[in-house]
C-alpha positions as CSV (number, residue, x, y, z in Angstrom):
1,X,25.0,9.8,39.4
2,X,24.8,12.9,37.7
3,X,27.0,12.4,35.0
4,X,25.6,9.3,34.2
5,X,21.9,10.7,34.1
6,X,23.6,13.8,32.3
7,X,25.5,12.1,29.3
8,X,22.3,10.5,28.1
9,X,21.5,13.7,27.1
10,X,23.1,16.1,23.8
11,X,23.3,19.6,24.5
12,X,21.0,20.1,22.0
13,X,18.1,18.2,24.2
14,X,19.3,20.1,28.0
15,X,18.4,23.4,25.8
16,X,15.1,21.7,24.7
17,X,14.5,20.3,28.5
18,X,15.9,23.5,30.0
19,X,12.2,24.6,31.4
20,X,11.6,21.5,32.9
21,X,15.4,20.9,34.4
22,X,14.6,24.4,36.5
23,X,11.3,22.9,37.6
24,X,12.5,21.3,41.0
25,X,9.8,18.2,40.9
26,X,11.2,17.1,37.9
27,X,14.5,18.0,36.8
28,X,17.8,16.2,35.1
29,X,16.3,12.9,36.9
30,X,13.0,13.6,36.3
31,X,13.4,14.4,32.6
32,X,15.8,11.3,32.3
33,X,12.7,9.1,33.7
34,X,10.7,10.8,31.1
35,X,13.3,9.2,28.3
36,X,13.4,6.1,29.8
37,X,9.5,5.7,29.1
38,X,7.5,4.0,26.4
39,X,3.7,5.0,26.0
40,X,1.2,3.6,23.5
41,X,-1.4,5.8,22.9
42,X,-4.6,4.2,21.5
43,X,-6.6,6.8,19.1
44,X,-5.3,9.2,16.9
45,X,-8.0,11.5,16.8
46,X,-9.3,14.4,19.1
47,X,-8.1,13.5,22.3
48,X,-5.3,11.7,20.9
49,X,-3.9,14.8,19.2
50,X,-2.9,17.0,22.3
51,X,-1.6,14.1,24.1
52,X,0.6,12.8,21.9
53,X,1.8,16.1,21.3
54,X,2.4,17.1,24.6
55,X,4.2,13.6,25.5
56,X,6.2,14.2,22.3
57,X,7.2,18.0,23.2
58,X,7.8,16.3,27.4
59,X,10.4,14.0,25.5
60,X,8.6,11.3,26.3
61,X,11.6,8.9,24.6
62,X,9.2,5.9,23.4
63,X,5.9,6.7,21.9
64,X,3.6,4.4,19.7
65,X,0.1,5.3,18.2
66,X,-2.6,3.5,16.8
67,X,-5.0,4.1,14.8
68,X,-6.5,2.8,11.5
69,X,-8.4,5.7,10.2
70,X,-7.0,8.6,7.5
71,X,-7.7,12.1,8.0
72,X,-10.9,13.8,7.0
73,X,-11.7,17.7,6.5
74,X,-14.1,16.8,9.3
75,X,-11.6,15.8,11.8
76,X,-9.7,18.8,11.4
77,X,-12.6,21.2,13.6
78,X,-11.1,19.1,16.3
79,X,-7.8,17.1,16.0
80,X,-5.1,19.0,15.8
81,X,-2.5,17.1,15.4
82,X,-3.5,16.6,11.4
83,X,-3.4,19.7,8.7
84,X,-5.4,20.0,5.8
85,X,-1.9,18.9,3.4
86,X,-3.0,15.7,5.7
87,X,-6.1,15.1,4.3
88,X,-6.6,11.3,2.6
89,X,-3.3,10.1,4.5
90,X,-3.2,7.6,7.3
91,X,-3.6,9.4,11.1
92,X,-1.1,7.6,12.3
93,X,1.4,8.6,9.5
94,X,0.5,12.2,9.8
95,X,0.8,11.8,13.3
96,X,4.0,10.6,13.3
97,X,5.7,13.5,11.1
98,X,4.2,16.1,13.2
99,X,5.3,14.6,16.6
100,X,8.6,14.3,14.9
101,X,8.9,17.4,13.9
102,X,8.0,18.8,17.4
103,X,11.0,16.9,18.6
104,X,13.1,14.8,16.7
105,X,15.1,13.5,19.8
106,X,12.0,10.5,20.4
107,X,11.0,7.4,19.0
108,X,8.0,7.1,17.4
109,X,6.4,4.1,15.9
110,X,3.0,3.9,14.0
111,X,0.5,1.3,13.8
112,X,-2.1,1.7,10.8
113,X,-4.1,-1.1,12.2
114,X,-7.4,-1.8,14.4
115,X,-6.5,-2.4,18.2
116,X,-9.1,-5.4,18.9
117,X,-8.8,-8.8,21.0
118,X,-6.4,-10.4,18.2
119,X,-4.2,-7.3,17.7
120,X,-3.9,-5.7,21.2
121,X,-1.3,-7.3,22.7
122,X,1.2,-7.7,20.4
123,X,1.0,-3.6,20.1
124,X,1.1,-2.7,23.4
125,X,4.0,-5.2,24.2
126,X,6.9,-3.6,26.0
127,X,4.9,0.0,26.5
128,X,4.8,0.9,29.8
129,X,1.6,2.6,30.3
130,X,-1.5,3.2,27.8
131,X,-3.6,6.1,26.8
132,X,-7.0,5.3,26.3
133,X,-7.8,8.1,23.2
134,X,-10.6,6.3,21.4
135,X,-14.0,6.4,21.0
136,X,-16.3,3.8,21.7
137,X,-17.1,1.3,24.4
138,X,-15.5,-1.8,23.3
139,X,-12.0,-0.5,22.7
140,X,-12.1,1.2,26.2
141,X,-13.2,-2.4,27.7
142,X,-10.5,-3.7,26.1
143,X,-7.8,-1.2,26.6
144,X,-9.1,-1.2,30.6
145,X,-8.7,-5.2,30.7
146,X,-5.2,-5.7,28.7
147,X,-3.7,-3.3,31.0
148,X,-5.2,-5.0,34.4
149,X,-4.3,-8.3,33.2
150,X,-1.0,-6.8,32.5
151,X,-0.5,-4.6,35.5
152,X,-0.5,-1.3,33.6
153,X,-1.8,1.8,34.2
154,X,-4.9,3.0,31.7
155,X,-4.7,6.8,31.3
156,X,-8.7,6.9,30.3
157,X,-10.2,9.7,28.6
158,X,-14.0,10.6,27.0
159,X,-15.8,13.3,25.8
160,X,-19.7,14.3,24.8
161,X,-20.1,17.7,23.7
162,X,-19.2,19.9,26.0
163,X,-18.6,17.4,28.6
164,X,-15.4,15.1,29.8
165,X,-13.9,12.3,31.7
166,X,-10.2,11.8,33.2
167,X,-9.2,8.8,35.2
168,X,-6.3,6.8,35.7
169,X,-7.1,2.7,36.2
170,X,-4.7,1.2,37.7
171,X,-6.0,-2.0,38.7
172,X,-2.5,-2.7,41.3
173,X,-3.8,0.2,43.5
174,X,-7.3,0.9,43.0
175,X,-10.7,0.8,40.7
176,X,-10.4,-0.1,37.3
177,X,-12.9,1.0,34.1
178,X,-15.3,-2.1,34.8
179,X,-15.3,-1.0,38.1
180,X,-16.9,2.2,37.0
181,X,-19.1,1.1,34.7
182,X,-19.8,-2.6,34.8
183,X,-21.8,-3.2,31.7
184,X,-22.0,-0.5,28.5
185,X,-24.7,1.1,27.4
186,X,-27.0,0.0,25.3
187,X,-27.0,0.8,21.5
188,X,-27.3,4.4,21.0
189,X,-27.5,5.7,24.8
190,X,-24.2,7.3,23.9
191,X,-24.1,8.1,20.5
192,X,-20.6,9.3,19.0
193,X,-19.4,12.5,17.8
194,X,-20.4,11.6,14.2
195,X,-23.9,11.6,15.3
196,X,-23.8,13.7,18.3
197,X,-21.2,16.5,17.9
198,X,-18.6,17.2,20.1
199,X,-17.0,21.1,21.0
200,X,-13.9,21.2,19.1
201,X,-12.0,22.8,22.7
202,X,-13.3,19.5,25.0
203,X,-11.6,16.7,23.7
204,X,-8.3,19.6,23.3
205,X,-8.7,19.8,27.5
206,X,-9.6,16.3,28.2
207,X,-6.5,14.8,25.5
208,X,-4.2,17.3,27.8
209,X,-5.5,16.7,31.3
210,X,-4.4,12.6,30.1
211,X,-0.9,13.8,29.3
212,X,-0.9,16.0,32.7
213,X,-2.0,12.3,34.2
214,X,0.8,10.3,32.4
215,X,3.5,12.6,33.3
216,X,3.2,12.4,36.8
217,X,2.7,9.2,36.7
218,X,6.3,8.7,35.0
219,X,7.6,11.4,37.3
220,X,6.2,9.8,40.5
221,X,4.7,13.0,41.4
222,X,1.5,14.9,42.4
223,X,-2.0,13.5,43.3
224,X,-2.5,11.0,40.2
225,X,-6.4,10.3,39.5
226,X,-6.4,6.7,40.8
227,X,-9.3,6.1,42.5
228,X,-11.1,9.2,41.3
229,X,-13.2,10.2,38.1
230,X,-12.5,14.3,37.3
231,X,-15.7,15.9,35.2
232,X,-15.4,18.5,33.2
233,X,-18.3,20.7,31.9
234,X,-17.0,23.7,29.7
235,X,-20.5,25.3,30.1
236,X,-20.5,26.1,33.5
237,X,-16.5,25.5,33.3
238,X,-16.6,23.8,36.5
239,X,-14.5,20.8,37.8
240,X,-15.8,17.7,39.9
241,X,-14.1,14.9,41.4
242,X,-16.0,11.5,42.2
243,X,-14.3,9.2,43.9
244,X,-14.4,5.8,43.3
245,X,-14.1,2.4,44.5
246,X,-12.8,-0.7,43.4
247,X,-15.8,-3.4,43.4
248,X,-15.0,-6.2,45.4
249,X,-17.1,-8.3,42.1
250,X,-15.6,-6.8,39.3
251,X,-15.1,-10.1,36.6
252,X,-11.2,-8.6,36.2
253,X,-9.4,-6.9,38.8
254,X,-11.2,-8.5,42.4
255,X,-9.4,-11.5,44.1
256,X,-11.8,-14.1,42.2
257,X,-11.9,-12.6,38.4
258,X,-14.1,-14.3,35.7
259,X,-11.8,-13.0,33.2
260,X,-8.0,-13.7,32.7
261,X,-8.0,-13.0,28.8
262,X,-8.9,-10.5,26.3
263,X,-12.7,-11.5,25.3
264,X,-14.7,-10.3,21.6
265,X,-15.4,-7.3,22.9
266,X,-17.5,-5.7,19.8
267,X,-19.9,-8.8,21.3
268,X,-19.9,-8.4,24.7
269,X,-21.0,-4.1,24.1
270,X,-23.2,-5.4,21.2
271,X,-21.7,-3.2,18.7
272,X,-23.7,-2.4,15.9
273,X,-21.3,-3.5,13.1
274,X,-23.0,-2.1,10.3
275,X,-24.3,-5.5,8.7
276,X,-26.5,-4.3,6.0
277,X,-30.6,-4.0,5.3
278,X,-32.0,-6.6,3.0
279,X,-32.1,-5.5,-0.3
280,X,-36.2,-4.4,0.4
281,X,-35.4,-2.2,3.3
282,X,-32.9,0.1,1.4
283,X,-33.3,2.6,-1.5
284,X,-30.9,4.6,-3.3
285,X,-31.3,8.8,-3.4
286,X,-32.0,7.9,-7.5
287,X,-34.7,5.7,-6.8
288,X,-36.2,7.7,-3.9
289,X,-36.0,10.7,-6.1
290,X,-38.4,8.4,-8.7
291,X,-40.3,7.8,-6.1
292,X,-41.3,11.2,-4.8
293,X,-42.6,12.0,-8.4
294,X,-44.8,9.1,-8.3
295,X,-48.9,9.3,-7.7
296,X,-48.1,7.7,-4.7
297,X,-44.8,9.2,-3.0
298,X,-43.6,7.6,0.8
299,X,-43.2,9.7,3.7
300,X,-40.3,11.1,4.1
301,X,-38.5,10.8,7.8
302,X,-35.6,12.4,9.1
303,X,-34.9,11.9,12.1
304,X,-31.5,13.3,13.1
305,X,-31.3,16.2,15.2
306,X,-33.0,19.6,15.3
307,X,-30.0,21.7,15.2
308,X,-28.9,19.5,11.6
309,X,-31.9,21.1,10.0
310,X,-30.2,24.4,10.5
311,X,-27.7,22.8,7.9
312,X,-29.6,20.9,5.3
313,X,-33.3,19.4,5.3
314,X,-35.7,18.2,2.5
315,X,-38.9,19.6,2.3
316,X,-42.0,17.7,3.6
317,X,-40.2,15.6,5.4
318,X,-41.6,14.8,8.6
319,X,-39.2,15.1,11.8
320,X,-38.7,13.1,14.4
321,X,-35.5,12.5,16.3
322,X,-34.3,8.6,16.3
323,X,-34.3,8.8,20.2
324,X,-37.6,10.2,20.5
325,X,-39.3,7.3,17.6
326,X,-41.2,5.6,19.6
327,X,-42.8,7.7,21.6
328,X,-43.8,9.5,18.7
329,X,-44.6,6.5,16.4
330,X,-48.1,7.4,16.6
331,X,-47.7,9.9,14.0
332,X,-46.9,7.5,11.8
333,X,-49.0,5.9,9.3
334,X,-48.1,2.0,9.2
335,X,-50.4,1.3,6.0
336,X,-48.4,4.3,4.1
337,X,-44.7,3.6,2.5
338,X,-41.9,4.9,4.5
339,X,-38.1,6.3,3.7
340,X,-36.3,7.4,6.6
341,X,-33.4,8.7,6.7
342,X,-30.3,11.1,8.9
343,X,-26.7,12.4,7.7
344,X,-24.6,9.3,6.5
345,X,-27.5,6.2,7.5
346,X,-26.3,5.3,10.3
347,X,-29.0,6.5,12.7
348,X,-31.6,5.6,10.1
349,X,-30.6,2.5,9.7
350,X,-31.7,1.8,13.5
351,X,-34.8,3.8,13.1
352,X,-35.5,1.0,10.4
353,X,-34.8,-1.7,12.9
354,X,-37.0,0.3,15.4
355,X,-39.8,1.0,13.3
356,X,-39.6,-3.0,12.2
357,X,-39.7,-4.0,15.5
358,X,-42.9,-2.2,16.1
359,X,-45.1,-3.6,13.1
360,X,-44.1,-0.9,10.5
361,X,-44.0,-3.1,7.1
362,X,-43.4,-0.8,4.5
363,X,-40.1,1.2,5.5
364,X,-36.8,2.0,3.8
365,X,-33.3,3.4,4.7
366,X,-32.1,6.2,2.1
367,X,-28.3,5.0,1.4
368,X,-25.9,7.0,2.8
369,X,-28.4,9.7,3.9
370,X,-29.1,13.3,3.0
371,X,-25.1,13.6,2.4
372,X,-25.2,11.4,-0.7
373,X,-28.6,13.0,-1.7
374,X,-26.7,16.2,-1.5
375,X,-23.6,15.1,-3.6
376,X,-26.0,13.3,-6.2
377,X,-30.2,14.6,-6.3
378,X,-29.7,17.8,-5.3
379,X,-25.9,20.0,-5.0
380,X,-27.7,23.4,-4.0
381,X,-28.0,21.2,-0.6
382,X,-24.8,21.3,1.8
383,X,-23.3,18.6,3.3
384,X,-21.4,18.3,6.8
């Protein structure tokens, strides 16, 4: 048995292995179980770097990453997996050098293309277990329900800030994401790290606590976080384990599920795709800047964050943060024009909705926000 286990190995990969072939929980077995293995990691970004790193340097023999983004100077505070030589290329691409580069001895393989409903199992087929790296409710739904329908373990992972998540679903032997967290939140209860910000160490701990998980779950060893949710807070630094329980209703993994096939899942979290303002609800940083030297200018909104003024701001501008709008919409003249706007639109662009919804007639996103105004009113201005 040993020589078998032995010869799938060079010499070159036992000096490689050497640390873990000492370590007696894993091994010349263990580290053959290790190659054996396939893992998709879903998310090329900041939790996805240190994972697929440290799976790569484990020698982890089968790894596959998806992702359809390219790397921006932005990403780099964070994801560490990209350089700045990286910047304009693929994730997935630049992922795939650097993994190889850490250890040439694996298979990688690269997918530059959205994991959804129509993609997602074709991907993950033949991968034994999947990380869950990404960033927003409905590819979490989804990655939690292809991998209970399948019988796979879902290495989850999430971060706010300076705040994480850990679990491992495994819907054979205990709770699974829905479980958890039965519906999503609604639109803009859990903004993303393009609006909210996110410590560049958190998603560093949380990416490596979800290769910690994986590992032992190949290697059949340790406690594995089935059944429990570990929270991190790097504030206080402290660590706190709920545990959970599988819910005898849950519509995928209880003895009478609804579902028994991937469903639209954009839909059922009511993703805000980014359909576009009529053509009267949106004004350019040109026209806006024409407007502001008129007799009559609009008010000017911004409603991103306090600590974003620190950065860039225009002056007269009233603030008021998009989640505290309506409380505040008293200050707000509905008979006077209105442009609001935040960093890139986004948030705006639901202030708009918001401010709709409440009898405001006369109010206009700024395209692309005070970043574009930046790059074309007004250069002195940074952007971020």
């Amino acid at each position: 048995m040993l020589g078998m286990t032995q010869s799938v190995f060079s010499q070159d990969e036992l000096f490689r292995y050497s640390r873990h072939l000492m370590v007696p929980e894993i091994g010349l077995s263990g580290q053959a179980k290790l190659k054996a293995t396939s893992v998709l990691i879903v998310g090329a970004g900041g939790l996805g770097s240190p994972a697929a790193l440290y799976l790569a340097a484990a020698g982890v023999g089968h790894i596959g990453i998806v992702d359809d983004d390219v790397v921006d100077s932005s990403n780099l505070q964070r994801q560490v997996l990209h350089g700045s030589s990286q910047i304009g290329r693929p994730k997935v691409e630049s992922a795939r050098e650097r993994m190889l580069d850490l250890n040439p001895f694996i298979q990688i393989d690269a997918y530059l293309e959205s994991f959804d409903q129509k993609t997602a199992e074709r991907i993950a087929g033949g991968y034994d277990l999947l990380l869950d790296c990404s960033d927003n409710f409905a590819t979490r739904y989804l990655i939690n329900d292809l991998c209970a329908l399948t019988h796979r373990p879902d290495v989850y992972g999430a971060v706010y800030r300076f705040e994480g998540q850990v679990s491992v679903f495994d819907a054979s032997r205990g709770a699974c994401y829905r479980c958890l967290f039965p519906e999503p939140p609604p639109e803009g209860a859990a903004p993303a790290c393009g609006e909210a910000g996110v410590f560049s160490i958190t998603p560093g701990v949380i990416g490596t606590l979800q290769a910690v998980e994986a590992l032992k779950l190949i290697l059949g060893v340790g406690d594995v976080l089935i059944n429990k949710l570990l929270m991190v807070d790097m504030l206080s630094m402290s660590f706190r384990t709920i545990n959970l329980k599988r819910n005898p209703k849950c519509p995928v993994c209880s003895e009478t599920p609804q579902i028994h096939e991937l469903i639209d899942y954009p839909t059922f979290c009511a993703v805000d795709l980014g359909e576009p303002l009529s053509a009267d609800e949106l004004i350019s940083p040109r026209d806006l800047a024409l407007a502001l030297r008129s007799a009559q200018p609009p008010l000017l909104l911004d409603v991103r964050s306090e600590v974003e003024l620190q950065v860039s701001a225009l002056p007269n501008a009233l603030h008021i943060p998009v989640e505290h709008l309506m409380e505040r919409s008293g200050e707000l003249d509905r008979t006077h024009a209105i442009v609001v706007f935040c960093r890139n639109g986004t948030r705006s662009r639901r202030a708009v909705r918001q401010l709709k919804e409440m009898g405001f007639t006369q109010v206009k996103n700024l395209t692309g926000g005070i970043n574009t105004w930046a790059r074309e009113i007004d250069p002195k201005l940074f952007e971020y």
